[in-house]
C-alpha positions in Angstrom: 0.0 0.0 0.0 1.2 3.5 -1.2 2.0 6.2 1.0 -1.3 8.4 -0.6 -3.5 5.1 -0.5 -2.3 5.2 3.0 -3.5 8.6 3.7 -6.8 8.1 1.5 -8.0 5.2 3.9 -7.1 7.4 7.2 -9.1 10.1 5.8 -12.1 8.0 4.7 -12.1 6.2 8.1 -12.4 9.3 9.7 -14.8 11.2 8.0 -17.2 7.7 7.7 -16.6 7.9 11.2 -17.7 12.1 11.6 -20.8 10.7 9.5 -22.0 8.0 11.6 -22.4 10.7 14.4 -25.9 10.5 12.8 -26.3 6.7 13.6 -25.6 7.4 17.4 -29.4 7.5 18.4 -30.6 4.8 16.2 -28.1 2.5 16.6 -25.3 3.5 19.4 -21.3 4.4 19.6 -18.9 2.7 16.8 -17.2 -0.3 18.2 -14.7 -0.4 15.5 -14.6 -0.6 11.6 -12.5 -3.3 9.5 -11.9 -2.9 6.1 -10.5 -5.9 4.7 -8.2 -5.7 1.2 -6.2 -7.8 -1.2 -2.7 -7.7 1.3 -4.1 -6.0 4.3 -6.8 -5.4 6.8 -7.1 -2.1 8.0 -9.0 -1.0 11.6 -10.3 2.1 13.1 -10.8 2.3 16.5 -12.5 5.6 18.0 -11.7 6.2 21.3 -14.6 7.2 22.8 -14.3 9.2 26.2 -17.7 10.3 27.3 -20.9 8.2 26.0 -22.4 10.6 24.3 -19.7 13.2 23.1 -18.0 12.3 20.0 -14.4 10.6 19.3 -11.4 12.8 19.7 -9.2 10.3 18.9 -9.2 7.5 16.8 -6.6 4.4 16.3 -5.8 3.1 12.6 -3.8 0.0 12.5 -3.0 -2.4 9.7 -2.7 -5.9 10.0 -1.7 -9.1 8.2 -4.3 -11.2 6.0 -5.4 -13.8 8.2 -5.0 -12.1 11.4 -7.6 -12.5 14.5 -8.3 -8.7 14.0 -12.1 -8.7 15.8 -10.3 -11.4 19.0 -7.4 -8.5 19.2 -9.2 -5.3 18.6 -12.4 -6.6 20.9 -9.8 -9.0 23.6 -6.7 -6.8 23.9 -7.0 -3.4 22.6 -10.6 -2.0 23.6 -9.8 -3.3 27.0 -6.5 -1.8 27.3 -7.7 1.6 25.8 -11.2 1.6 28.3 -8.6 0.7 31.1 -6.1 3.3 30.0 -8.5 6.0 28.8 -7.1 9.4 31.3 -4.4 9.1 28.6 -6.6 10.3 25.7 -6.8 13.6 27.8 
């Protein structure tokens, strides 16, 4: 992946993220969003401080075809990030 495909994705994630500010009342908070591609998966995490305030922060990560991504986003990094969250200050 390309340095501008890279920066396309981050800026899609984000602003599909801006727009499902919309979905909050009908269907609650983004958990995460996985986009899956030829030689990658790609995540987007928001961190979410307050329930109903929208995402300051948000994490991207890339991963290997193949990977667990749901049993490591949901089992290691949204409970490390809800333990850890006074550091998104």
């Amino acid at each position: 992946m390309t340095s501008e495909e890279t920066k396309h994705y981050a800026v899609q994630a984000v602003l599909r993220a801006a727009i499902r500010e919309d979905f909050v009342n009908k269907l609650g908070n983004l958990r995460h969003s996985i986009g899956t591609y030829n030689r990658l998966i790609r995540a987007t995490i928001p961190i979410i401080k307050e329930e109903n305030l929208p995402a300051k922060f948000f994490i991207l990560l890339s991963f290997d075809i193949g990977a667990d991504v749901k049993g490591i986003i949901e089992n290691e990094l949204l409970p490390y990030t809800h333990k850890n969250i006074k550091l998104f200050a």
